[in-house]
C-alpha positions as a printed Julia matrix, in Angstrom:
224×3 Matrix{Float64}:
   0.0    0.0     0.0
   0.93   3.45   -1.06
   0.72   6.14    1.73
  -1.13   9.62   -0.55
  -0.6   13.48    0.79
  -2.98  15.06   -0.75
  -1.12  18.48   -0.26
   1.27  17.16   -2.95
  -1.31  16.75   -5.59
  -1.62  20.76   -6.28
   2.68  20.95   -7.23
   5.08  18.05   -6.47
   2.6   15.87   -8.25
   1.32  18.23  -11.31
   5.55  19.73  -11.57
   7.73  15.93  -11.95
   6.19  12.56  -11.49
   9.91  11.34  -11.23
  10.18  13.21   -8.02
   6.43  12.32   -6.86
   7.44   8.82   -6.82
  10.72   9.1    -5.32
   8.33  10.54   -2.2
   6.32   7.86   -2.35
   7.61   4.92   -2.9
  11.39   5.62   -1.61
  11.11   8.0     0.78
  13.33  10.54   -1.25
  12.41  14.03   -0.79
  12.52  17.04   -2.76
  15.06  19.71   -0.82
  12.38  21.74    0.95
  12.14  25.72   -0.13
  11.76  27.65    3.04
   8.45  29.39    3.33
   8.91  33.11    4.97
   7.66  32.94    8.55
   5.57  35.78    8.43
   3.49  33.88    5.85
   3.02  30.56    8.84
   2.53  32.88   11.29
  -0.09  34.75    9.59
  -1.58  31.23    8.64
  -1.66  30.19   12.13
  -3.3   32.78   13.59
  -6.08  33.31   11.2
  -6.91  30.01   11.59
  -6.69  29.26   15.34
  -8.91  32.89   15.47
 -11.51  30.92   13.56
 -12.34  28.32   15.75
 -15.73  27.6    17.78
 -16.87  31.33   15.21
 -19.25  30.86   12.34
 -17.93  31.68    9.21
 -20.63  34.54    8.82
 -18.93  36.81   11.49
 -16.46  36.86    9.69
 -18.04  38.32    6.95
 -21.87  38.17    5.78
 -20.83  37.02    2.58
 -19.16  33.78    3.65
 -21.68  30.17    4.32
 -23.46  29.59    7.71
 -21.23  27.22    9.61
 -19.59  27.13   12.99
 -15.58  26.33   12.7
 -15.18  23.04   14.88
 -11.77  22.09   14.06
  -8.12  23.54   12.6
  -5.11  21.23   11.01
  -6.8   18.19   11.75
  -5.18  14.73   10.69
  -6.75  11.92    8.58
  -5.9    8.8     7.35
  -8.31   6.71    5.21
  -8.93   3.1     4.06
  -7.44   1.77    0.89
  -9.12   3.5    -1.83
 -11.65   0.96   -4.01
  -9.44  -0.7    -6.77
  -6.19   0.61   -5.85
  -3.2    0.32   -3.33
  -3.27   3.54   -1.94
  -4.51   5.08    1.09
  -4.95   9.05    2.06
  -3.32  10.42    4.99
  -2.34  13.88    5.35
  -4.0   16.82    7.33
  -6.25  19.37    6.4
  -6.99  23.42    7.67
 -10.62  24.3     8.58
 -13.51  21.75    9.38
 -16.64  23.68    9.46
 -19.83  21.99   10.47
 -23.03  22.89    8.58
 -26.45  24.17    9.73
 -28.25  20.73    8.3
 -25.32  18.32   10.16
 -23.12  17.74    7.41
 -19.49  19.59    7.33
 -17.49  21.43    4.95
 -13.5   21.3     4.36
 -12.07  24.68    3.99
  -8.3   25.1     2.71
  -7.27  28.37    3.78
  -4.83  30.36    1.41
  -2.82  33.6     1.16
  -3.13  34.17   -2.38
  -4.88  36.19   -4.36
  -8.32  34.88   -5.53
  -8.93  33.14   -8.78
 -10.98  30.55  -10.54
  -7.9   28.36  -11.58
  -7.59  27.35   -8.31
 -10.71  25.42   -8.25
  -9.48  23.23  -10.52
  -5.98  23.34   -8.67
  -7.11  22.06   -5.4
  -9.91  20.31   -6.23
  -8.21  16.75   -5.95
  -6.34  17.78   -2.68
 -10.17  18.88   -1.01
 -11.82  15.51   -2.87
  -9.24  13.3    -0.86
  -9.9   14.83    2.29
 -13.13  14.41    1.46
 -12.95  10.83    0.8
 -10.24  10.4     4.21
 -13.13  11.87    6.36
 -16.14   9.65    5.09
 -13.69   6.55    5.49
 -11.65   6.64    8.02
  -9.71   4.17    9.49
  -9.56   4.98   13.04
 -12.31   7.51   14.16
 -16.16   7.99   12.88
 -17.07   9.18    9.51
 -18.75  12.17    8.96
 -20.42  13.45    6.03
 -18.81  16.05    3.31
 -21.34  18.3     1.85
 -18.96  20.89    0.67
 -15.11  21.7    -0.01
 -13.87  25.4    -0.48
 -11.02  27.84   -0.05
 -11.18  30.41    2.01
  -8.95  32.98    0.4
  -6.84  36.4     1.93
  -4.7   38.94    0.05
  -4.25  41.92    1.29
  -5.8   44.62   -0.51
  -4.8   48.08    2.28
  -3.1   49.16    4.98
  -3.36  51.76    7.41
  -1.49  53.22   10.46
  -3.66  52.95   13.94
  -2.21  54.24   17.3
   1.17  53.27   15.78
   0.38  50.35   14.65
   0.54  49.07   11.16
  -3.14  47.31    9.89
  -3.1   45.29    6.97
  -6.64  44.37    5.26
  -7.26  40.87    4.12
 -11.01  40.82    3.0
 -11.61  37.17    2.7
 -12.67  35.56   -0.53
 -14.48  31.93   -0.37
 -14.37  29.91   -4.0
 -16.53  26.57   -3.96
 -14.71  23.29   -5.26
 -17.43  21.65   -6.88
 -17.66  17.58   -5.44
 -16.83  15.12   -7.42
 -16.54  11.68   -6.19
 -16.09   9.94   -9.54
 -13.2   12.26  -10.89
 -11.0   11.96   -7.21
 -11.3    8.0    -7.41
 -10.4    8.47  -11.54
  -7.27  10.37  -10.46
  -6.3    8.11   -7.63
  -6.23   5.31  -10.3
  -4.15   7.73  -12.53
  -1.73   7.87   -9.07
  -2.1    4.3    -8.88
  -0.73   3.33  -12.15
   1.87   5.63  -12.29
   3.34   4.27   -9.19
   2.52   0.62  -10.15
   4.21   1.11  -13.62
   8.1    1.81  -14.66
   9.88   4.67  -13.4
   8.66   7.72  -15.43
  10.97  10.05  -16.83
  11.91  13.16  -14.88
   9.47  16.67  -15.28
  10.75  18.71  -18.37
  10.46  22.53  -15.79
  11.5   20.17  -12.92
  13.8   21.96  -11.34
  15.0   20.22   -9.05
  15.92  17.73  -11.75
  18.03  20.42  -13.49
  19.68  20.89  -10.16
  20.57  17.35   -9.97
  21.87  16.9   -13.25
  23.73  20.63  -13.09
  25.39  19.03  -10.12
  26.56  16.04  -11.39
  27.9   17.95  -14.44
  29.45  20.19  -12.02
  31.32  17.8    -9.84
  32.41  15.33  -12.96
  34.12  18.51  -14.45
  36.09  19.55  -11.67
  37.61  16.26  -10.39
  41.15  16.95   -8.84
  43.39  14.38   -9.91
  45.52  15.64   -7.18
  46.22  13.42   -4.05
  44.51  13.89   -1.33
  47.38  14.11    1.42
């Protein structure tokens, strides 16, 4: 069995499928690019301010729905027909007037439609971790979205700097038949031969820059 992050779907996944299954299958990690602190902490406290607050005090324009719970882990069955399972963690789960709950990805990013499309995989296999887990009760996923901040103004307030992050919500439209489609797509490829490396991979041009690097500029001189 294959262990799936669906955070990798959106980039590592989309960018080199050499690298994707040098994750997966060998442990083998892409060097990670630092992410500027300022945009974690800015993350983290949006989100923790969220919880046990419906959505609509934020702003009138976002869904009814009371934020239960932030970064929450899941880990799901084997998907039907493949050898993979989800496990990975996602940001916001917001539970619905009618019972049902919603999975909210929250971004810093400026809002547009081609993220739908984007992130709907990631959302879908949250989605499908949460109605079959292995370990705690399912619930049931009536809606996926991304809940989306870039700042648009700032002001200076009794010395302090405000910045202005109007939130922008995008639905990802469900669709239960196209995430199990794709997790056979993920299935094959790491069932099959190893693929060939991403042609804007660039880690891959690292690697290969490297090597041509370091085969150049062998010193035939000894050592001691």
């Amino acid at each position: 069995m294959f262990k799936i992050s669906p955070s990798d779907f959106a980039y590592l996944y989309e960018e080199c499928k050499l690298c994707y299954c040098l994750k997966v299958k060998d442990n083998v990690y892409q060097p990670s690019k630092p992410m500027p602190g300022i945009f974690s902490a800015i993350n983290s406290k949006v989100q923790g301010s969220l919880v046990g607050k419906n959505l609509q005090s934020l702003s009138s324009d976002l869904p009814d729905g009371i934020v239960e719970k932030q970064e929450g882990f899941v880990e799901s069955i084997p998907v039907p027909g493949t050898n993979l399972f989800i496990k990975g963690k996602y940001d916001l789960l917001v539970k619905n007037p009618d019972g049902t709950y919603t999975i909210v990805d929250l971004k810093l990013s400026q809002a547009d439609e081609s993220k739908i499309e984007k992130y709907k995989s990631q959302l879908g296999a949250y989605k499908f971790a949460l109605e079959n887990p292995t370990k705690s009760e399912p619930i049931k996923i009536s809606r996926t979205a991304l809940l989306i901040f870039y700042p648009e103004s700032v002001e200076f307030v009794d010395k302090t700097l405000k910045v202005h992050f109007p939130p922008k919500w995008l639905d990802i439209p469900l669709d239960d038949h196209a995430f199990l489609s794709f997790m056979t797509e993920i299935d094959e490829l790491l069932s099959g031969p190893t693929p060939e490396e991403g042609e804007t991979c660039e880690w891959c041009k690292y690697r290969h820059l490297g090597e041509s690097f370091a085969h150049n500029h062998q010193s035939n001189e000894e050592p001691f």
